[in-house]
C-alpha positions as CSV (number, residue, x, y, z in Angstrom):
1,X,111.7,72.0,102.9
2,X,108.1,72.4,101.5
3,X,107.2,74.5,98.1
4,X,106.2,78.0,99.2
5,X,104.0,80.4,96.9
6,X,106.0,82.8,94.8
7,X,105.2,86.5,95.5
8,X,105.2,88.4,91.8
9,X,105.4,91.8,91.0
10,X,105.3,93.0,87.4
11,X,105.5,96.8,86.6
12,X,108.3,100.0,86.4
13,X,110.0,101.6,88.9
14,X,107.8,104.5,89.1
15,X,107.0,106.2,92.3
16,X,103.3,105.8,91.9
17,X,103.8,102.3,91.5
18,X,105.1,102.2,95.6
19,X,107.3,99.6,95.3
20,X,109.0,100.8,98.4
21,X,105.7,100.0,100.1
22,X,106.3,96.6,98.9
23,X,109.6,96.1,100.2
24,X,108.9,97.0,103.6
25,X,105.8,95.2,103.8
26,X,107.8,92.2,102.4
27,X,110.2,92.4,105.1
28,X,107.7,92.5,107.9
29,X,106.2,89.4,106.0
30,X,109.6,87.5,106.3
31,X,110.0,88.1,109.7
32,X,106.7,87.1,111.1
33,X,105.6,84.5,108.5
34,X,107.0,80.4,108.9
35,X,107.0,80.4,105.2
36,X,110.1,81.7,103.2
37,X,107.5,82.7,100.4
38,X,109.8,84.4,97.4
39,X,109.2,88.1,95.6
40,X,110.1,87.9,92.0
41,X,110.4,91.7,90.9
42,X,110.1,91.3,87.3
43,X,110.0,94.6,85.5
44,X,112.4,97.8,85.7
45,X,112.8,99.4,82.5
46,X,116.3,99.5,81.7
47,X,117.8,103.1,83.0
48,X,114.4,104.4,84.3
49,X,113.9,104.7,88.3
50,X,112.4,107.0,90.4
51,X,114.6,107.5,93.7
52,X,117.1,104.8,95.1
53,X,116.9,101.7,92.4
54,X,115.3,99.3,93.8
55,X,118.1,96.4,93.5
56,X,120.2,98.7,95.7
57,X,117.4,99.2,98.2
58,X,117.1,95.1,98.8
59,X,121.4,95.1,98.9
60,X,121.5,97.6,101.6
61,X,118.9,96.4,103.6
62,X,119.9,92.8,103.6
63,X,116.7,91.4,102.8
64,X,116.8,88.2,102.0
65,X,113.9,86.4,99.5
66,X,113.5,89.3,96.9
67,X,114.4,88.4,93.3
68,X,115.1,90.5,90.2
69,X,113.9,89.3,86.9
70,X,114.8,92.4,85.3
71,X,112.8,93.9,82.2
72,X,111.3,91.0,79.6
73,X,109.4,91.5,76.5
74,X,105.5,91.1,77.1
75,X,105.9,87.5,75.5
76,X,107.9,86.5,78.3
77,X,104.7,87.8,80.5
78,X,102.4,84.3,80.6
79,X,105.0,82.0,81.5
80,X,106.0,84.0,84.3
81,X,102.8,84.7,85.8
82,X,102.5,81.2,85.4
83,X,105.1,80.6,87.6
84,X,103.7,82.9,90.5
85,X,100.8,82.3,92.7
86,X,100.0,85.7,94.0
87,X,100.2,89.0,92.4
88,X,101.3,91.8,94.7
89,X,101.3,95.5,93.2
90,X,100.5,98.5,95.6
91,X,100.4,101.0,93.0
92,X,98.6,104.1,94.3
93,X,96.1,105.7,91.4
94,X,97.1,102.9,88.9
95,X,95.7,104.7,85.7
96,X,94.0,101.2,84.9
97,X,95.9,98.2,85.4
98,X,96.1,95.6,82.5
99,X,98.9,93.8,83.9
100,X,96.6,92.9,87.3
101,X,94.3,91.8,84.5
102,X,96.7,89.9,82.6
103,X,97.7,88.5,86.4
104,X,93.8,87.7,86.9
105,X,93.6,85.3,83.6
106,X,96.4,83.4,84.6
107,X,94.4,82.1,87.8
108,X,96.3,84.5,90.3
109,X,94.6,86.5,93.2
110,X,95.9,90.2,92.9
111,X,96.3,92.1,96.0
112,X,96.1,95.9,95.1
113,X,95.3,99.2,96.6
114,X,92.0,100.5,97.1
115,X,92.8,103.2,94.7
116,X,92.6,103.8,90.9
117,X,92.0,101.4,88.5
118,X,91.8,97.6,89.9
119,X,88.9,99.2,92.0
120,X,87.2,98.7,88.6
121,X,87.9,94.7,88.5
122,X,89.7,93.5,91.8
123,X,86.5,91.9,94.5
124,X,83.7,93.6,92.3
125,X,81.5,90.8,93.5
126,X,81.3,90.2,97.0
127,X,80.9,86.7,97.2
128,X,83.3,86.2,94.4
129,X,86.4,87.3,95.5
130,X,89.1,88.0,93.2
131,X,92.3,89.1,95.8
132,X,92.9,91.7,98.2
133,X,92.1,95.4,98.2
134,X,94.7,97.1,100.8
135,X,95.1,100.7,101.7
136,X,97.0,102.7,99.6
137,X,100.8,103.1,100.7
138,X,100.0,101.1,104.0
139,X,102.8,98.5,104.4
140,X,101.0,96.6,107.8
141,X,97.6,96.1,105.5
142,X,99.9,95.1,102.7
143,X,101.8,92.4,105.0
144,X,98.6,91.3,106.1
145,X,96.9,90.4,102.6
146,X,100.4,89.0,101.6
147,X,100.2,86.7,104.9
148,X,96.7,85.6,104.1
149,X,97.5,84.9,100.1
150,X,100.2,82.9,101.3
151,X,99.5,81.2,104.4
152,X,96.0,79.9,103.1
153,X,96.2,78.0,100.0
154,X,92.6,77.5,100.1
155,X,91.7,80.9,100.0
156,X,94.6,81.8,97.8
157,X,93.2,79.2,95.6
158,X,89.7,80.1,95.3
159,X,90.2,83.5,95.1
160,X,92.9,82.8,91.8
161,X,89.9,80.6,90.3
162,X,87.7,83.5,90.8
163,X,90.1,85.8,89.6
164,X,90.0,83.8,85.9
165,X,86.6,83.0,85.9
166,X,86.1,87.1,86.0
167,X,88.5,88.1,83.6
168,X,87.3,85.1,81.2
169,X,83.9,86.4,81.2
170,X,84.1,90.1,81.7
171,X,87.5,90.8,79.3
172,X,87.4,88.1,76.8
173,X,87.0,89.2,73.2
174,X,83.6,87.2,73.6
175,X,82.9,89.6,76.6
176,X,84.0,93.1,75.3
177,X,82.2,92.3,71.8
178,X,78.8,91.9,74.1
179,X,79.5,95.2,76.1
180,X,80.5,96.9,72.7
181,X,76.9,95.4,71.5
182,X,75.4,96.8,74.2
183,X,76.0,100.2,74.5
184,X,74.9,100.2,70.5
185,X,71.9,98.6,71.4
186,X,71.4,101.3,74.7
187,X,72.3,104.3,71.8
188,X,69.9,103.2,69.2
């Protein structure tokens, strides 16, 4: 058949990090979407998981589509976002985020929870939208911004442009050295 846009979550099993969430919503996805779009899982610390391990969650439900990575050195990181088009993590009270920024530089729309720290950086500008804000630990809103990311390369597209054109100017070393500049300037 035709290429179909590669689903990519990066992170630790953690139960904050709702991976569960993601599963069911992913399933849901399968079933009602013509596209047999792909989750990569790449992440999982070796010997740390919160509840059933994810691997054995996927076996015993059958569900067909989701790939495990397993855990790579950050190196590694860049040529597999590369390899995605859509970052999906429904982490509830992310602490910050970096790897939804790192996800953001390499052109990808995000789709994350309205919660925590991607609220900081995920569609800060209206008419520049950067991915898809969902409710936290709601699998249905999640299906539904994985539907549209994959479903629409257009929007998918734009919104991945967006999504580097943001980081590039906001997080860059150029950008951070003007922020740091101008809180000095604010102080003195």
């Amino acid at each position: 058949g035709s290429l179909a846009p590669v689903l990519m979550f990066v992170g630790r099993f953690l139960a904050f990090k709702r991976v569960d969430v993601l599963l069911d919503a992913y399933e849901t996805f399968r079933a009602t979407s013509a596209l047999n779009a792909p989750l990569v899982i790449w992440g999982g610390f070796p010997g740390e998981w919160e509840g059933e391990h994810l691997y054995e969650t996927v076996k015993r439900r059958g569900l067909d589509g989701v790939f495990f990575a397993g855990w790579r050195g950050h190196d590694d990181l860049p040529l597999a976002l590369a390899s995605a088009d859509v970052f999906v993590a429904p982490s509830v009270n992310e602490p910050f985020g970096q790897v939804y920024l790192e996800a953001m530089s390499c052109g990808l729309p995000v789709i994350a929870t309205s919660t925590g720290g991607p609220t900081s950086f995920v569609n800060v500008e209206p008419e520049r939208e950067t991915g898809w804000l969902v409710k936290p630990g709601d699998a249905h809103s999640l299906t539904s911004a994985m539907a549209a990311a994959a479903e629409i390369r257009s929007l998918r597209e734009t919104r991945g442009r967006n999504a580097r054109e943001y980081v590039t100017r906001e997080y860059s070393w150029d950008g951070i050295s003007d922020q740091v500049v101008a809180a000095y300037d604010d102080a003195v």
